[in-house]
BALUM-924829 format. One record per residue: residue in three letters; x, y, z of N, C-alpha, C in turn. Coordinates in Angstrom, 2 decimals, always signed. Example, Ala and Ser with C-alpha at 12.3 -4.5 7.8 and 13.67 -1.06 7.14 Angstrom:
<recs>
{rec ALA {+13.19 -5.69 +7.80} {+12.30 -4.50 +7.80} {+13.20 -3.30 +7.80}}
{rec SER {+12.85 -2.25 +7.08} {+13.67 -1.06 +7.14} {+12.90 +0.03 +7.87}}
</recs>
This chain:
<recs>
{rec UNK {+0.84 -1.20 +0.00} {+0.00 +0.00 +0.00} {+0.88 +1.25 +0.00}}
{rec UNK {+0.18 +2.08 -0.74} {+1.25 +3.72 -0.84} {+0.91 +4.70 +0.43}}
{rec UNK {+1.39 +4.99 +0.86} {+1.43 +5.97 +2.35} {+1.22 +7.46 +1.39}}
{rec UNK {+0.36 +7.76 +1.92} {-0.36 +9.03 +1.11} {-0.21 +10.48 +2.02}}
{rec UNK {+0.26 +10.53 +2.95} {+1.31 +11.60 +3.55} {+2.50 +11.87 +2.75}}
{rec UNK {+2.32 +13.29 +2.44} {+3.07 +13.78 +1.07} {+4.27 +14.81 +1.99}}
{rec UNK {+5.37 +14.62 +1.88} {+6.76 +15.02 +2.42} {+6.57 +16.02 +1.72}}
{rec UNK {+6.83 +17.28 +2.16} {+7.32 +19.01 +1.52} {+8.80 +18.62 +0.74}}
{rec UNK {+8.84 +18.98 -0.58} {+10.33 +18.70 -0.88} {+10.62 +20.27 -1.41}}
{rec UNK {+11.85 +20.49 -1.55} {+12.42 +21.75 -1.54} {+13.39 +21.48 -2.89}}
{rec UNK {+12.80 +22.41 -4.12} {+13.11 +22.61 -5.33} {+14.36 +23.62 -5.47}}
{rec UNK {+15.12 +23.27 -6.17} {+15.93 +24.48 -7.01} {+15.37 +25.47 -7.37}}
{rec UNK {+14.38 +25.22 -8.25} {+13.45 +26.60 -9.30} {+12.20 +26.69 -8.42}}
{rec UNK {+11.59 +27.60 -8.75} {+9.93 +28.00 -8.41} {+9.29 +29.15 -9.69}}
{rec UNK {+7.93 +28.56 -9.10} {+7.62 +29.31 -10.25} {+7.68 +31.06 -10.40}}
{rec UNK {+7.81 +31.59 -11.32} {+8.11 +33.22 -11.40} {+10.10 +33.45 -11.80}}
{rec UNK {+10.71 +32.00 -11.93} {+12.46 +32.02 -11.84} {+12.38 +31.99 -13.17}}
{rec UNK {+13.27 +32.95 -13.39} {+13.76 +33.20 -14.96} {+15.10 +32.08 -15.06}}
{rec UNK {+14.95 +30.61 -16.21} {+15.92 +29.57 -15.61} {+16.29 +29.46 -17.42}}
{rec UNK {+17.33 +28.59 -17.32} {+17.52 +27.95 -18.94} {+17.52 +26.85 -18.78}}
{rec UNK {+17.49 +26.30 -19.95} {+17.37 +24.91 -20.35} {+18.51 +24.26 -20.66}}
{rec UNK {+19.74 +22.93 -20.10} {+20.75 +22.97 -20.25} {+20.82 +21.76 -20.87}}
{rec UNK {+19.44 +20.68 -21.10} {+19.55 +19.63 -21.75} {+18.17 +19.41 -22.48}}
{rec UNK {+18.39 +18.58 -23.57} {+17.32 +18.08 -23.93} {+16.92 +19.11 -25.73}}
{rec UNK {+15.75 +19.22 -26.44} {+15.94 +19.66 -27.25} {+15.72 +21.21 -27.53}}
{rec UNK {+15.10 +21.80 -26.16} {+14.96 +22.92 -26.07} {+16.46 +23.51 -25.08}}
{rec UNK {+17.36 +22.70 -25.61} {+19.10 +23.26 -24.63} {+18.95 +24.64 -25.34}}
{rec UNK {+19.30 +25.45 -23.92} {+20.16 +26.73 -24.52} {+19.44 +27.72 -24.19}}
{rec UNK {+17.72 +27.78 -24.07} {+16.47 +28.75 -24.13} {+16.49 +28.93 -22.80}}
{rec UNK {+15.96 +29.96 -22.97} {+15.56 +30.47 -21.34} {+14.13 +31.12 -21.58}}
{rec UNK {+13.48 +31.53 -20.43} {+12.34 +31.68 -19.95} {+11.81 +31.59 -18.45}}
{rec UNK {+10.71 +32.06 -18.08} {+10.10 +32.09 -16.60} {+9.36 +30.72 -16.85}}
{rec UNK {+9.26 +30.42 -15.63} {+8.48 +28.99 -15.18} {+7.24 +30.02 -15.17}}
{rec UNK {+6.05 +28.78 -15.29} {+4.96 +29.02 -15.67} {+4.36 +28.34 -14.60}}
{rec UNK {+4.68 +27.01 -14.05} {+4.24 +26.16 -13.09} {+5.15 +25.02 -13.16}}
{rec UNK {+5.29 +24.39 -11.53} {+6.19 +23.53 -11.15} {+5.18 +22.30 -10.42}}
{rec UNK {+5.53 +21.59 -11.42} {+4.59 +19.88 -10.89} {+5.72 +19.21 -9.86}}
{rec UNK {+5.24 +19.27 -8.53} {+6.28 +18.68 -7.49} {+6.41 +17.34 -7.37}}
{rec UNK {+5.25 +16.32 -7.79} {+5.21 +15.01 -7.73} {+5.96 +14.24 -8.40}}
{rec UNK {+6.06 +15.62 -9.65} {+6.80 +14.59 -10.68} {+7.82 +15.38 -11.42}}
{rec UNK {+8.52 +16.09 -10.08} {+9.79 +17.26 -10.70} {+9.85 +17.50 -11.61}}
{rec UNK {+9.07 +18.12 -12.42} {+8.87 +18.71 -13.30} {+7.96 +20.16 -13.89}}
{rec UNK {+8.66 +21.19 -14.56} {+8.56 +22.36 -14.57} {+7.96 +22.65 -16.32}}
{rec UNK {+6.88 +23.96 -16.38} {+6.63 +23.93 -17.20} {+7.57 +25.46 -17.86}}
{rec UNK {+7.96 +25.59 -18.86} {+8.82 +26.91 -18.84} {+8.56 +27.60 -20.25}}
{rec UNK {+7.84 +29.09 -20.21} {+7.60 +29.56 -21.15} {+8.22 +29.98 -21.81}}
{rec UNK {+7.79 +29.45 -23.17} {+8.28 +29.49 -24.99} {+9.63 +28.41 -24.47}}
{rec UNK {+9.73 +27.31 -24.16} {+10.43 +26.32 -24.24} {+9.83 +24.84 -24.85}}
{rec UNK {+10.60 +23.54 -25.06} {+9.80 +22.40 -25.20} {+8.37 +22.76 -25.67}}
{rec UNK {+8.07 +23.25 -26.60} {+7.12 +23.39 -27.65} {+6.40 +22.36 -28.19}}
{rec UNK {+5.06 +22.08 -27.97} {+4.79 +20.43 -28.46} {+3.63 +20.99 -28.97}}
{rec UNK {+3.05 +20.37 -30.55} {+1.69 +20.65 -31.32} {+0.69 +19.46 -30.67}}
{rec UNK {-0.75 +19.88 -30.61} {-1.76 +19.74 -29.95} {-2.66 +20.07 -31.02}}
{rec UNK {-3.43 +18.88 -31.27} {-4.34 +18.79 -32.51} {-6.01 +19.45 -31.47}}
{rec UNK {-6.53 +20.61 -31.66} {-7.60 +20.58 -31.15} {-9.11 +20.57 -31.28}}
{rec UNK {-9.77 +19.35 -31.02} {-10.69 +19.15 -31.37} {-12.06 +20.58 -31.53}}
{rec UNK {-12.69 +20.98 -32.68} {-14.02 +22.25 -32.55} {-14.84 +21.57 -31.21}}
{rec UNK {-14.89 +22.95 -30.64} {-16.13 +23.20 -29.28} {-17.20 +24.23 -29.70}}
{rec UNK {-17.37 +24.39 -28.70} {-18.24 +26.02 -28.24} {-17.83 +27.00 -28.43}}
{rec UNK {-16.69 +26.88 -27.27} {-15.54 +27.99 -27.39} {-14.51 +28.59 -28.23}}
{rec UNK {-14.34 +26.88 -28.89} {-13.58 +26.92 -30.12} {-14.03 +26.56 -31.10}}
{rec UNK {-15.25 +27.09 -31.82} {-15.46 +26.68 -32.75} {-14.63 +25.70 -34.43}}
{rec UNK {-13.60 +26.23 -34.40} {-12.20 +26.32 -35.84} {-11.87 +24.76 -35.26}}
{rec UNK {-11.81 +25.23 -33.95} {-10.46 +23.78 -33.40} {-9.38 +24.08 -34.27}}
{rec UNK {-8.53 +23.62 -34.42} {-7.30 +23.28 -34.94} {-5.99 +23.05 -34.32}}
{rec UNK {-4.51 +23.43 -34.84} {-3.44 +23.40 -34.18} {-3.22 +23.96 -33.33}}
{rec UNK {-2.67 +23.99 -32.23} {-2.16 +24.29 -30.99} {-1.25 +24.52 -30.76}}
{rec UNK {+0.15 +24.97 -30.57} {+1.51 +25.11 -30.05} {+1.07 +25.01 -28.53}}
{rec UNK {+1.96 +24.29 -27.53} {+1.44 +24.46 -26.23} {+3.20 +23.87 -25.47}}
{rec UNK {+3.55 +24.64 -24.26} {+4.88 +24.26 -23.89} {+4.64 +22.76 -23.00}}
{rec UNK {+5.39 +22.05 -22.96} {+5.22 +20.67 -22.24} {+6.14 +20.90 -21.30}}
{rec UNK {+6.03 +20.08 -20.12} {+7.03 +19.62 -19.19} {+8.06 +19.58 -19.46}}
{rec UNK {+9.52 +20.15 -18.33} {+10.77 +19.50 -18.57} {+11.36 +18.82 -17.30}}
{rec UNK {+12.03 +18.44 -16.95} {+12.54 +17.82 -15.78} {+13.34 +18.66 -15.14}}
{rec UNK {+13.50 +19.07 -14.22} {+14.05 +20.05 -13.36} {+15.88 +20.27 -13.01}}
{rec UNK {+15.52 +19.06 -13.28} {+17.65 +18.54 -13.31} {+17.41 +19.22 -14.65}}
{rec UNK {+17.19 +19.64 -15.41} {+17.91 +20.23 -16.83} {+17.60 +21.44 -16.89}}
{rec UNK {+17.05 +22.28 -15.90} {+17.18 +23.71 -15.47} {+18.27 +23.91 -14.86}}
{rec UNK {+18.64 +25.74 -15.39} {+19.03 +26.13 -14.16} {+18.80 +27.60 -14.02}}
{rec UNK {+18.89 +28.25 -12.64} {+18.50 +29.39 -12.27} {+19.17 +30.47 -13.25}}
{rec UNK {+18.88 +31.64 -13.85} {+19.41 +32.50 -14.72} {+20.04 +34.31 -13.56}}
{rec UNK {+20.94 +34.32 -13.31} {+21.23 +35.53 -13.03} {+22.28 +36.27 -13.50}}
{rec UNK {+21.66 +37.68 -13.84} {+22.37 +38.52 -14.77} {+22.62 +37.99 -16.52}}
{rec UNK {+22.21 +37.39 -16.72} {+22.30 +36.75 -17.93} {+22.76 +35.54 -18.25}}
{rec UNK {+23.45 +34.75 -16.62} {+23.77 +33.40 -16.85} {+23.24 +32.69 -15.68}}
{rec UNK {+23.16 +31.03 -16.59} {+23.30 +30.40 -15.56} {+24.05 +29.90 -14.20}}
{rec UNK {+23.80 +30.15 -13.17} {+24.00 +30.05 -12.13} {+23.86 +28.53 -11.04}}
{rec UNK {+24.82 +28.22 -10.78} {+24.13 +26.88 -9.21} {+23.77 +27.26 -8.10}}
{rec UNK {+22.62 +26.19 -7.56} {+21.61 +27.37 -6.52} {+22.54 +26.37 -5.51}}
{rec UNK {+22.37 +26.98 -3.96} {+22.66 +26.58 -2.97} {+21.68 +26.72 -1.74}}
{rec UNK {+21.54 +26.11 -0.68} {+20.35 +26.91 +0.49} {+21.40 +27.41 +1.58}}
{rec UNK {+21.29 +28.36 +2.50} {+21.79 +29.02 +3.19} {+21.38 +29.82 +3.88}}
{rec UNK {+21.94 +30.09 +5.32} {+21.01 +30.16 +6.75} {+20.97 +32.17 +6.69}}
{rec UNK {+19.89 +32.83 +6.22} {+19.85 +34.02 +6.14} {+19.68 +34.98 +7.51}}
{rec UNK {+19.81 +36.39 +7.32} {+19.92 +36.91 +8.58} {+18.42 +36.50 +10.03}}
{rec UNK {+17.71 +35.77 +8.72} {+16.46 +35.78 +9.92} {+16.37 +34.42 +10.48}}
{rec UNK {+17.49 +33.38 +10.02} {+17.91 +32.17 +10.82} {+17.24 +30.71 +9.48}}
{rec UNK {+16.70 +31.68 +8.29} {+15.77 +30.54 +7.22} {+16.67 +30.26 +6.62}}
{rec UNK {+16.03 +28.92 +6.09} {+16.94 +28.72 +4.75} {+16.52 +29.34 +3.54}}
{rec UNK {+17.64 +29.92 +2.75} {+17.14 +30.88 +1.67} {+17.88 +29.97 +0.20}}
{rec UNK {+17.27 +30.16 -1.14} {+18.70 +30.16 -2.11} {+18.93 +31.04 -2.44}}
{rec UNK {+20.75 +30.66 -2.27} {+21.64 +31.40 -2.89} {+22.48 +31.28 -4.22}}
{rec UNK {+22.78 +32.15 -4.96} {+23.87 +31.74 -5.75} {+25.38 +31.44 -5.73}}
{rec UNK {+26.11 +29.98 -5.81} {+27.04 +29.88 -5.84} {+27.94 +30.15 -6.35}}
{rec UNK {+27.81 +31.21 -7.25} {+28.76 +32.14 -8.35} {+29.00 +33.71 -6.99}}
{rec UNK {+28.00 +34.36 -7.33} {+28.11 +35.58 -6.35} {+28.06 +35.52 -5.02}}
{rec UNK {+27.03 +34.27 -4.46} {+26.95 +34.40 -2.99} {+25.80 +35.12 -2.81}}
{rec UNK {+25.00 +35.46 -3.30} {+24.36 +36.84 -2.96} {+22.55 +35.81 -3.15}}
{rec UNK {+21.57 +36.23 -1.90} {+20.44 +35.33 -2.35} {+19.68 +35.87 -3.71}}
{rec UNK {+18.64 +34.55 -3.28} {+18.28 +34.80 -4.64} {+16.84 +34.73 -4.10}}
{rec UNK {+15.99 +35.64 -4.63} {+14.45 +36.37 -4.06} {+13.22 +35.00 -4.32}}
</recs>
């Protein structure tokens, strides 16, 4: 049986982090997270991993048609973007006793 008490886990990225993409076929792009799926470490990151979506006519959508829509990437192939590069995050005990991330390039946290 699966024990359904869900552990808080503590991510590298969140959503609103301007990150790049360092593997996979969208390497190289950057963009803000859009939303971060925690179950299944994985981040959605806008104008990245680009996947077409055939869409069926509604109501709403009468036309239906093609879709561009960004898909999931895995979080190990982010990384945090500051000043124009990528950066490695670290956690570290801030003046108010929390753990914060920081960047391991400057040292300096990261908001």
């Amino acid at each position: 049986m699966e024990n359904n008490t869900s552990k808080q886990t503590k991510l590298h990225v969140k959503k609103g982090d301007t990150v790049m993409v360092i593997a996979g076929n969208a390497k190289g792009k950057t963009g803000v997270i859009k939303q971060v799926i925690i179950e299944k470490s994985r981040a959605i990151v806008e104008g990245a991993n680009l996947q077409t979506k055939h869409v069926k006519p509604s109501a709403s959508n009468p036309q239906g048609g093609i879709e561009k829509r960004e898909g999931s990437i895995h979080i190990s192939n982010l990384m945090v973007v500051e000043n124009g590069k990528p950066v490695r995050t670290g956690r570290k005990v801030n003046e108010q006793g929390k753990l914060q991330r920081y960047s391991k390039v400057t040292g300096k946290f990261i908001a």
